[in-house]
C-alpha positions as CSV (number, residue, x, y, z in Angstrom):
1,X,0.0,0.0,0.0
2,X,0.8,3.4,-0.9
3,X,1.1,6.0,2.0
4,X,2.2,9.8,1.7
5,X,5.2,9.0,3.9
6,X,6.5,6.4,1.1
7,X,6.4,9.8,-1.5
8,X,8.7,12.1,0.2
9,X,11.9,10.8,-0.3
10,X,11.3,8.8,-3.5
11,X,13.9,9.9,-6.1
12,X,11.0,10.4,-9.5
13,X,7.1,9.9,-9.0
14,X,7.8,7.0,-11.4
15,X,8.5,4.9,-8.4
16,X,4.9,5.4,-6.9
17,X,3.9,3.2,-9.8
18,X,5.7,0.2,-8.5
19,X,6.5,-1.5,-12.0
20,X,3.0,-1.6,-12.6
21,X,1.8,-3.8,-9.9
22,X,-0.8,-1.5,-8.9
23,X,-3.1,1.6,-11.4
24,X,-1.2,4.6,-11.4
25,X,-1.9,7.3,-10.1
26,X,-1.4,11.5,-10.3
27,X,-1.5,12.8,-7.1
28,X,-0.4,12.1,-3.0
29,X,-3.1,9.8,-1.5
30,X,-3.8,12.9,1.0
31,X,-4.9,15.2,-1.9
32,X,-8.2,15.3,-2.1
33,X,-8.9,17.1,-5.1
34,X,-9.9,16.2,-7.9
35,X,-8.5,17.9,-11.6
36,X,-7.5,18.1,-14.9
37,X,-4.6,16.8,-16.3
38,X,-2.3,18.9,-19.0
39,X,-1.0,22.1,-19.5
40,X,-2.0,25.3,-21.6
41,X,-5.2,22.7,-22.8
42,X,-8.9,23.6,-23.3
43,X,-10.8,22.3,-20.4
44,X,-13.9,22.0,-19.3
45,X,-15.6,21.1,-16.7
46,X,-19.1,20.7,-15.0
47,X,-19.8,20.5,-11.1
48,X,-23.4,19.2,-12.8
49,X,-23.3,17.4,-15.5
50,X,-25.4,18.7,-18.4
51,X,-25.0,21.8,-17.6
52,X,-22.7,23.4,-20.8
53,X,-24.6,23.5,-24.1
54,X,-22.8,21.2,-26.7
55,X,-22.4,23.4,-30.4
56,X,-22.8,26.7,-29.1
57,X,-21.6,29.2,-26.2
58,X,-24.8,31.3,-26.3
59,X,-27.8,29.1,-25.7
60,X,-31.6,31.2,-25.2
61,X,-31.9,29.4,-22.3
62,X,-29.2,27.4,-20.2
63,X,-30.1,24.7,-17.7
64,X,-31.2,25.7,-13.9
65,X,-31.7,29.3,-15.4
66,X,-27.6,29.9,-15.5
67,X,-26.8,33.5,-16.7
68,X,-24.1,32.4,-18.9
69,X,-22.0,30.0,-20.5
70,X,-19.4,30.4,-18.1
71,X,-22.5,29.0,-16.0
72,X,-23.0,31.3,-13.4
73,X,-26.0,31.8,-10.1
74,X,-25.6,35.3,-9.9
75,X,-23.2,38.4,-11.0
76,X,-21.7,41.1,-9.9
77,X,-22.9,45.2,-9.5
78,X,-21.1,51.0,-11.8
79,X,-23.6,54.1,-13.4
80,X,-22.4,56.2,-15.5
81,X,-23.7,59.8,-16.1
82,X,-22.7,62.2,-19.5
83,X,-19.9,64.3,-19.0
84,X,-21.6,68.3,-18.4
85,X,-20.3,70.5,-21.2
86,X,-19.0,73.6,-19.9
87,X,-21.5,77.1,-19.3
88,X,-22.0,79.4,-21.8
89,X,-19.9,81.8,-19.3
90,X,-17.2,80.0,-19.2
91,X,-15.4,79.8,-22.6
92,X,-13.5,76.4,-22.8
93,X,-12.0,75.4,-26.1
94,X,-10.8,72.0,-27.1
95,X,-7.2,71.6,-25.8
96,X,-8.2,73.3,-22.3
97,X,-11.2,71.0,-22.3
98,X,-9.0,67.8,-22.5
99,X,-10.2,65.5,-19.7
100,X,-8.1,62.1,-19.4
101,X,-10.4,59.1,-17.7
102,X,-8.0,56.2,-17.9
103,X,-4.7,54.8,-19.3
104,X,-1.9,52.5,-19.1
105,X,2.2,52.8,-19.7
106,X,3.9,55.8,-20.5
107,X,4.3,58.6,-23.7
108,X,7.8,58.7,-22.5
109,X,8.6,55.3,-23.1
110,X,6.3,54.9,-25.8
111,X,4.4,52.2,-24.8
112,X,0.9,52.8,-23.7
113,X,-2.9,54.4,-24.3
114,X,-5.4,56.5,-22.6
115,X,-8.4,57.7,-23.1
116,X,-9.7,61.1,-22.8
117,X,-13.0,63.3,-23.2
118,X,-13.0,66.5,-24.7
119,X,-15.5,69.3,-23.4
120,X,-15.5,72.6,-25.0
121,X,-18.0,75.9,-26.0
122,X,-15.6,77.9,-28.1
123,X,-13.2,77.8,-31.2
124,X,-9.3,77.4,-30.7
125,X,-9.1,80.8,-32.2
126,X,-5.3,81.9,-33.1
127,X,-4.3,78.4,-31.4
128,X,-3.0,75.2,-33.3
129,X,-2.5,71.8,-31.1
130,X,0.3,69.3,-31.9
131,X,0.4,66.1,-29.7
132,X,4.1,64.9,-29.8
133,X,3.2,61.9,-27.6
134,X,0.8,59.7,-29.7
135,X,-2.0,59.2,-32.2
136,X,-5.2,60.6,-31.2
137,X,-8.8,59.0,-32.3
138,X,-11.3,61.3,-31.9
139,X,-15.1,60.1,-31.8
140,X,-17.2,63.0,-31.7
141,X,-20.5,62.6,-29.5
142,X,-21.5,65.9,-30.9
143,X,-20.3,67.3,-34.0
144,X,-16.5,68.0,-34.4
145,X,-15.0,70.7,-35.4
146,X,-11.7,72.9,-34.2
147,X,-14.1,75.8,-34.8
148,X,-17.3,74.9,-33.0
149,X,-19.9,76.5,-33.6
150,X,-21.2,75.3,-30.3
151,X,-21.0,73.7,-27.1
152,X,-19.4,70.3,-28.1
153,X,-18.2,67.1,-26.4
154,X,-16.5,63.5,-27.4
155,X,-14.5,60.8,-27.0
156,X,-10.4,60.4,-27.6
157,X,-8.4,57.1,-27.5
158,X,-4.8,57.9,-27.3
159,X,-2.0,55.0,-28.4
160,X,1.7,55.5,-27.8
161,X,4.4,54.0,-29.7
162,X,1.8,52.4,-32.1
163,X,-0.3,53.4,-34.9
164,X,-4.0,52.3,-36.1
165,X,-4.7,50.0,-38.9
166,X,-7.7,47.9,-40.1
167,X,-7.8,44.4,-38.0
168,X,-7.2,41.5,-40.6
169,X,-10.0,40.1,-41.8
170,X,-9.0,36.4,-41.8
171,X,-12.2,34.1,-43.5
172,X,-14.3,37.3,-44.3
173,X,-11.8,37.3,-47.7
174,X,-11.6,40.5,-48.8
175,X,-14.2,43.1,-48.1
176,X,-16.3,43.7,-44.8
177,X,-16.1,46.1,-41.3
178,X,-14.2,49.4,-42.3
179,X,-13.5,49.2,-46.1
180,X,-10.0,50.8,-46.3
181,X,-11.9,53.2,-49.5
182,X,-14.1,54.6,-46.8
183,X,-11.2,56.1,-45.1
184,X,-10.7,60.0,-46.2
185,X,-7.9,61.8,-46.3
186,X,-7.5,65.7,-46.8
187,X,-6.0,67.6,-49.5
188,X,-3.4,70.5,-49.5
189,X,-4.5,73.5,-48.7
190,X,-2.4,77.0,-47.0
191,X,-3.1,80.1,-45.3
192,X,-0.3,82.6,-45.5
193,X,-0.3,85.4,-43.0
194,X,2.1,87.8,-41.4
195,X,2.2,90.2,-38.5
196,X,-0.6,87.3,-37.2
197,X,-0.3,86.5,-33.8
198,X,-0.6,82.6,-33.5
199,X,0.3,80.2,-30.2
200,X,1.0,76.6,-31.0
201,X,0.5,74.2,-27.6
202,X,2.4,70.9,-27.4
203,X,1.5,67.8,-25.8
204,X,4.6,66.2,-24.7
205,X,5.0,63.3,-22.4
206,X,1.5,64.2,-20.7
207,X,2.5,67.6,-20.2
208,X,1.4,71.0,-22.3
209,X,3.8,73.6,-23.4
210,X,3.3,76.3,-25.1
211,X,5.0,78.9,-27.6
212,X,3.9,81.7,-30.1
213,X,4.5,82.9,-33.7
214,X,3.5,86.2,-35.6
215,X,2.4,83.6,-38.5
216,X,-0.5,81.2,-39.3
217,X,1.1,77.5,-39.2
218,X,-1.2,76.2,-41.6
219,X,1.2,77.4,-44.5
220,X,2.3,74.3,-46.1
221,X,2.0,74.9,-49.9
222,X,2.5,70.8,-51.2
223,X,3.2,67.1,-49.0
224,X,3.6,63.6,-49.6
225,X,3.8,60.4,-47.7
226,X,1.4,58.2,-45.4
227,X,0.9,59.2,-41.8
228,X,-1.6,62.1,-42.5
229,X,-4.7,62.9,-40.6
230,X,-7.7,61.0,-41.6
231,X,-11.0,60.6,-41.0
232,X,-14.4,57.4,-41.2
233,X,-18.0,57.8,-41.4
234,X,-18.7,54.9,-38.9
235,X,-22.2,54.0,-40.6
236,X,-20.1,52.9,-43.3
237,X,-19.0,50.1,-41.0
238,X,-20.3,46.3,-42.7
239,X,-21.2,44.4,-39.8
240,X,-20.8,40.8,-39.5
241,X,-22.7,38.3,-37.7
242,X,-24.1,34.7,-36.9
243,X,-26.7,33.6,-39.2
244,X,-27.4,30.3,-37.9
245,X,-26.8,29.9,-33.9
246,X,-24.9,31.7,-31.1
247,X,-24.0,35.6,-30.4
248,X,-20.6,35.7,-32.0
249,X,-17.6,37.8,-29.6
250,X,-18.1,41.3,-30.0
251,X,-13.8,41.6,-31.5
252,X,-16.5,41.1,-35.1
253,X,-17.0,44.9,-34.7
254,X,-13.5,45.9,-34.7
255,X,-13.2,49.1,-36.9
256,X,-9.3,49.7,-36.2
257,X,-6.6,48.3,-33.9
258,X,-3.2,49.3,-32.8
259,X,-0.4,46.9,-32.1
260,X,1.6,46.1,-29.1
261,X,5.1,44.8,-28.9
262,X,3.4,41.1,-27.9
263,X,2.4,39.2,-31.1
264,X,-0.7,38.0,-30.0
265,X,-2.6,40.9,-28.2
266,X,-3.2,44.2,-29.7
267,X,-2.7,47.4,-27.7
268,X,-6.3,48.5,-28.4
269,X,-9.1,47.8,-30.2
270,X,-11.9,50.0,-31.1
271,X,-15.3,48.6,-31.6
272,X,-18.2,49.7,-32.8
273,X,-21.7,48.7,-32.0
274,X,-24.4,49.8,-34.4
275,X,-27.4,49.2,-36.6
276,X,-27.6,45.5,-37.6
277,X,-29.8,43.0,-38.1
278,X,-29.8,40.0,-35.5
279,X,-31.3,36.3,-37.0
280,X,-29.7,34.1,-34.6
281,X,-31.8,31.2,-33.6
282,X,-31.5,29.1,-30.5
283,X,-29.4,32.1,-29.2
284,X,-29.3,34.2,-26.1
285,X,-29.0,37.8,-28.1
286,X,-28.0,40.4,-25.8
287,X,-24.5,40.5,-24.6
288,X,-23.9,37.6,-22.3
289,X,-22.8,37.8,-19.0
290,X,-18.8,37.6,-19.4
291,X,-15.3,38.7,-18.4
292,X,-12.7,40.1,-20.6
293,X,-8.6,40.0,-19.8
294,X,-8.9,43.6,-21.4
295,X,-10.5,46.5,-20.1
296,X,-13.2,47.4,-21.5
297,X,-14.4,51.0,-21.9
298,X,-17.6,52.2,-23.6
299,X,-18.9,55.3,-24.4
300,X,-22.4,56.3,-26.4
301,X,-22.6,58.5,-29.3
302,X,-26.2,58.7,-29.8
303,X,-29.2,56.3,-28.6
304,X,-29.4,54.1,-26.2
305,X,-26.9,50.9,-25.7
306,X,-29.4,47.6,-23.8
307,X,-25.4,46.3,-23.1
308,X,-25.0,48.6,-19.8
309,X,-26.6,49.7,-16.9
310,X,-30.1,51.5,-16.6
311,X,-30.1,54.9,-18.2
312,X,-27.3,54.7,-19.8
313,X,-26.9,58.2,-21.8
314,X,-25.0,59.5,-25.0
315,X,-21.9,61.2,-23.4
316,X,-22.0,58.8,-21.0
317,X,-18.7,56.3,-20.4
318,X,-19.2,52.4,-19.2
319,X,-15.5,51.0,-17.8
320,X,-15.1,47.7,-17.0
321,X,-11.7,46.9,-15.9
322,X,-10.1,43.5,-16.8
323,X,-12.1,40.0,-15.6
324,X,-14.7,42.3,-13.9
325,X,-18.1,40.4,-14.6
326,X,-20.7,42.4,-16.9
327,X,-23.6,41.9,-18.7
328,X,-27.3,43.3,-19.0
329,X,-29.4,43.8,-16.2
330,X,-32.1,41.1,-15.1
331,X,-35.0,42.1,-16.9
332,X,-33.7,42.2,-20.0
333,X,-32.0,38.4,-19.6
334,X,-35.1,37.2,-18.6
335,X,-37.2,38.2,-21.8
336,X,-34.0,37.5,-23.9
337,X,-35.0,33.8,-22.2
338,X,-38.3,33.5,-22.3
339,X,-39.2,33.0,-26.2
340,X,-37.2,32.7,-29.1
341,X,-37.0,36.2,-31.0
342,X,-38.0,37.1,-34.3
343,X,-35.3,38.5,-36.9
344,X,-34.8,42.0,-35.9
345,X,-32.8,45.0,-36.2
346,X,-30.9,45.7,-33.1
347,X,-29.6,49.1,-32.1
348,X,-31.7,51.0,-34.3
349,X,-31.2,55.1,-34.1
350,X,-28.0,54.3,-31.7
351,X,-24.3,54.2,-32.1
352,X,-22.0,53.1,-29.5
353,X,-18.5,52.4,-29.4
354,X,-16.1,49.9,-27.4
355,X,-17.5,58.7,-19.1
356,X,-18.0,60.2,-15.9
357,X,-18.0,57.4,-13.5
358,X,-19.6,57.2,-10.3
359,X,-20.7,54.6,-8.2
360,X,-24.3,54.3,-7.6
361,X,-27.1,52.6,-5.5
362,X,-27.6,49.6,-7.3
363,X,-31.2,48.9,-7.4
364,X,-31.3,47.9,-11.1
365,X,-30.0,44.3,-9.8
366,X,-32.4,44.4,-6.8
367,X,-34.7,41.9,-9.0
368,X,-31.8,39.7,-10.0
369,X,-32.9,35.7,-9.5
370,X,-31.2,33.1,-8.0
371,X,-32.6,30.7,-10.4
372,X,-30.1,28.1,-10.1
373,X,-31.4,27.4,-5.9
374,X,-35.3,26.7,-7.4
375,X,-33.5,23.3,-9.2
376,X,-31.7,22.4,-5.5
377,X,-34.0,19.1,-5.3
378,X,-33.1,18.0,-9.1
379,X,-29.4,19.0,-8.6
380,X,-29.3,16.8,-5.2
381,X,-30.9,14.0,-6.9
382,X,-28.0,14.4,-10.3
383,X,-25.6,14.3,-7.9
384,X,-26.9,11.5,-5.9
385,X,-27.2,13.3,-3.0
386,X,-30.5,13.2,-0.5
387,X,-32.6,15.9,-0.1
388,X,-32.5,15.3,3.6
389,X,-29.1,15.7,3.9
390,X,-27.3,18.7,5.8
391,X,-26.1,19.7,2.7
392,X,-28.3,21.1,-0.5
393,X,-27.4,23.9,-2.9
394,X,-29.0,27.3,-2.0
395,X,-28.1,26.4,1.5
């Protein structure tokens, strides 16, 4: 017989095998546990049996009432509120209404991102902005301009040491999500002035500096070459989609990404989220309840977004920091549940893309079921337990 004593000082676990006079084994007789053998593998596993749906993720309706295919009883609780464009009485133009929300690495080393808001009432009149740090993409939630011609406010996701490009499209083949011809570029054009007092900020490892010339900037006659300002009418995007079964990941609405120095992760992604149609059968629709290794932050453009908490408004920002649990709130997973849904178009009249944050009193998951504990008899009896026992789930 096999004791843990006769493990310690054995010189290879081959030895525990004993020349195959008795079954092998994996682990010490005093570990309890039971696992998985392998390493870097796809596992799975069920603490029911049954319980994961066979040819798809995204099931209408998963066994005990689950919330999602990483089979969960119940989820975890953030509001956001739009960002308040400055007063009328106090003039705030678009470099001086600069806000930065989050981010990650440094401009200095140039390695990083953040993401900003911009809030401003007034034109940068006589002022030109360079940013010596990065590559800005600017997502207006109101109309953009330099010179406003009112209040405005938006979105900015910053990259350092990277640039954007259009994801590869892999099986799609050639065409779909942001055509590359769709992408507009401007022309030359010059103002020549003198004795015209100009100031030109700088944006330069986070920091702004600022200096002044008796010139307009604007003055080149004639350029070439390919990193140029451009700009993308983002209902243009072709969206792509299941049409038999399942709710495909959301990385299908990639519009651009930027690189980082590891092969197999980009630095950022930007998604969009817009009008489609949705035909999937046998699916749960909305966005499941998940976690992401990324950070996830969201802002709303115009509409309403069913993907985020209640009230979520254009101007708004959603942030979800990496393997934080998300999804919709209850009410909206239980009719997504109830009946299979017709073919439909899905956020019609809105455009989001993937904030003022603030906690708040979460009431919107004050209806959230337990529906999992309602099955506690069934799931005693899978797992051949009694139902008098001192032991039953929900207990």
């Amino acid at each position: 017989m096999t004791t843990t004593n006769s493990l310690e000082k054995i010189f290879h676990w081959a030895e525990s095998q004993q020349d195959g006079s008795i079954p092998s084994f994996e682990t010490r007789p005093n570990d309890r546990y039971k696992d998985m053998a392998g390493f870097n593998n796809n596992f799975e596993s069920e603490a029911i049996p049954g319980v994961i749906p066979k040819g798809q993720n995204s099931p209408r309706v998963i066994r005990f009432g689950l919330l999602g295919y990483i089979a969960r009883v119940l989820r975890s609780h953030i509001k956001d509120s739009p960002f308040e464009i400055p007063k009328d009485d106090t003039p705030v133009d678009f470099v001086d209404g600069l806000k930065t929300l989050a981010g990650s690495g440094d401009p200095t080393m140039r390695e990083g991102l953040a993401t900003h808001v911009y809030l401003c009432n007034r034109s940068m009149d006589k002022t030109a902005f360079v940013n010596s740090d990065g590559d800005f993409l600017i997502v207006p939630q109101q109309r953009f301009k330099v010179n406003i011609a009112g209040p405005t406010r938006g979105y900015i996701l910053e990259v350092w040491g990277s640039n954007f490009e259009l994801p590869e499209l892999g099986p799609l083949g050639a065409n779909g999500l942001a055509n590359a011809r769709d992408f507009l570029h401007p022309v030359a054009a010059y103002e020549v002035t003198d004795n015209d007092p100009w100031d030109v900020v700088y944006k330069l490892g986070g920091k702004f500096f600022k200096s002044s010339q008796r010139h307009c900037p604007f003055d080149v006659i004639a350029w070439h070459g390919n990193y140029v300002p451009y700009k993308y009418d983002l209902t243009k995007f072709v969206n792509v989609g299941s049409i038999s079964v399942d709710h495909i990941d959301p990385s299908i609405f990639c519009v651009l990404t930027a690189k980082s120095r590891h092969p197999t992760a980009p630095l950022a992604d930007f998604l969009i989220f817009s009008p489609r149609w949705d035909v999937a059968s046998h699916a749960y629709r909305p966005p499941y309840y998940h976690r992401n290794c990324a950070s996830e932050l969201m802002g709303l453009i115009y509409g309403d977004y069913a993907g985020r908490s209640d009230d979520f408004k254009p101007g708004s920002v959603s942030f979800e920091c990496s393997f934080v649990h998300h999804g919709v709130a209850y009410e909206q997973f239980a009719m997504a549940s109830k009946t299979e849904p017709p073919t439909m178009r899905i956020s019609q009249a809105s455009i989001a893309f993937t904030k003022h944050i603030h906690q708040h009193d979460p009431k919107m998951w004050d209806d959230l079921v337990d529906n999992f504990s309602k099955h506690r008899v069934e799931v005693d009896k899978i797992l051949g337990k009694s139902t008098e026992g001192k032991h039953h789930v929900g207990t």
